[in-house]
N, C-alpha and C positions, 0 to 999 in steps of 0.2 A: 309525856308518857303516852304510849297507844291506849287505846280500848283494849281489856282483853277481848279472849276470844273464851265466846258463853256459851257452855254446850250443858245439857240435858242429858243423863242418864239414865234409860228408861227399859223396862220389858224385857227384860232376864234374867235367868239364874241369881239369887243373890251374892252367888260367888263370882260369878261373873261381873256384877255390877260394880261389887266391892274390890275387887283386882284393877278394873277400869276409872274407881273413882279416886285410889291410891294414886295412882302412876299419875292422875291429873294434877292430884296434891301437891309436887313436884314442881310442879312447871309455873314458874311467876308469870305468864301470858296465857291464862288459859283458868277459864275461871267455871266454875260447877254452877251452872243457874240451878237445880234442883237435879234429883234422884227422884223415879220413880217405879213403886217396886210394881210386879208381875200383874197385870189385870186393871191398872191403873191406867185411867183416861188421862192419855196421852194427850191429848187435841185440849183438853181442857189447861193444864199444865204448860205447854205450850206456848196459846194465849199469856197466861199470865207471866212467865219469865220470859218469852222472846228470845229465846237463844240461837246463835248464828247455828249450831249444829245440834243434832237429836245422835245418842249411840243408842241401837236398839240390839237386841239378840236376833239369830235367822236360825227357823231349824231346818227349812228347805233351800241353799242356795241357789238350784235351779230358779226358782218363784220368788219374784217381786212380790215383800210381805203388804199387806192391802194399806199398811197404817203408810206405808211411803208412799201412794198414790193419795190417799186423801191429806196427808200433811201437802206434799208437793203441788197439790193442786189448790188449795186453801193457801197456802204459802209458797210459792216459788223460790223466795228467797232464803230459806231455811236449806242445812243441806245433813243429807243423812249416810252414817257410818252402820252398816249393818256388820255383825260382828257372829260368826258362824259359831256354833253351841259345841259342833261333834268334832267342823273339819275345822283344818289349819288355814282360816283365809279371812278378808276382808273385802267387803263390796258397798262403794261409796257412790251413793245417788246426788244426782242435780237437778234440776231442770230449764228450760232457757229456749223456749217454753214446753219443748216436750222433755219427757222425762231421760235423763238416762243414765249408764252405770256402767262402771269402771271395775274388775274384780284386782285386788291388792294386794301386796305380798301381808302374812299377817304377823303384823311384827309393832313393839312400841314406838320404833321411829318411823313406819308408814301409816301408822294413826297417828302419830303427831305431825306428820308431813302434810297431811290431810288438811289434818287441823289448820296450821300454817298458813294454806294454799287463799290465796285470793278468790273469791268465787269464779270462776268458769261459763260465765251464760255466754250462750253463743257457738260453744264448740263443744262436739260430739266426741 
């Protein structure tokens, strides 16, 4: 059997969190290392479950929110699904070694496609 795949749910809405942490429930490869609600030190939580992925909320998709520069940079190998609050979309960070981001249809099988995805370093 694989490893699942450990992701973090952190820094949103708790409707949001809780529609994200449902749909994970679901999926026998894909496992919830923690929940963490609004104002919750992320960086810390992190350290301690080590999850291959962080879902965060964005309320400006324009702007790279600051917590995926200091995770990405502190961890390169983590990879981040930001999750738009207002609009309809998704924007999924890497790095390998600079940072970068891919905007996503927003939909549960392109978060779980994400999910899925083998990491990406190397390619822009």
């Amino acid at each position: 059997m694989e490893t699942p795949i450990r992701v973090l749910v952190a820094s949103g809405p708790r409707l949001l969190r809780d529609l994200i942490l449902n749909m994970f429930l679901d999926q026998p490869d894909i496992e919830v290392a923690d929940h963490v609600p609004e104002g919750a030190d992320i960086l810390e939580t992190v350290e301690k479950t080590n999850p291959d992925f962080v879902v965060i909320a964005q309320d400006k998709m324009a702007e790279r929110p600051n917590i995926c520069d200091t995770l990405l940079t502190e961890r390169p190998d983590i990879r981040i699904i930001t999750v738009a609050r207002h609009d309809n979309y998704l924007v999924y960070y890497w790095a390998s070694p600079d940072i970068h981001s891919r905007r996503v249809e927003a939909s549960e099988d392109a978060l779980l496609g994400i999910l899925r995805t083998k990491p990406t370093r190397g390619v822009a």
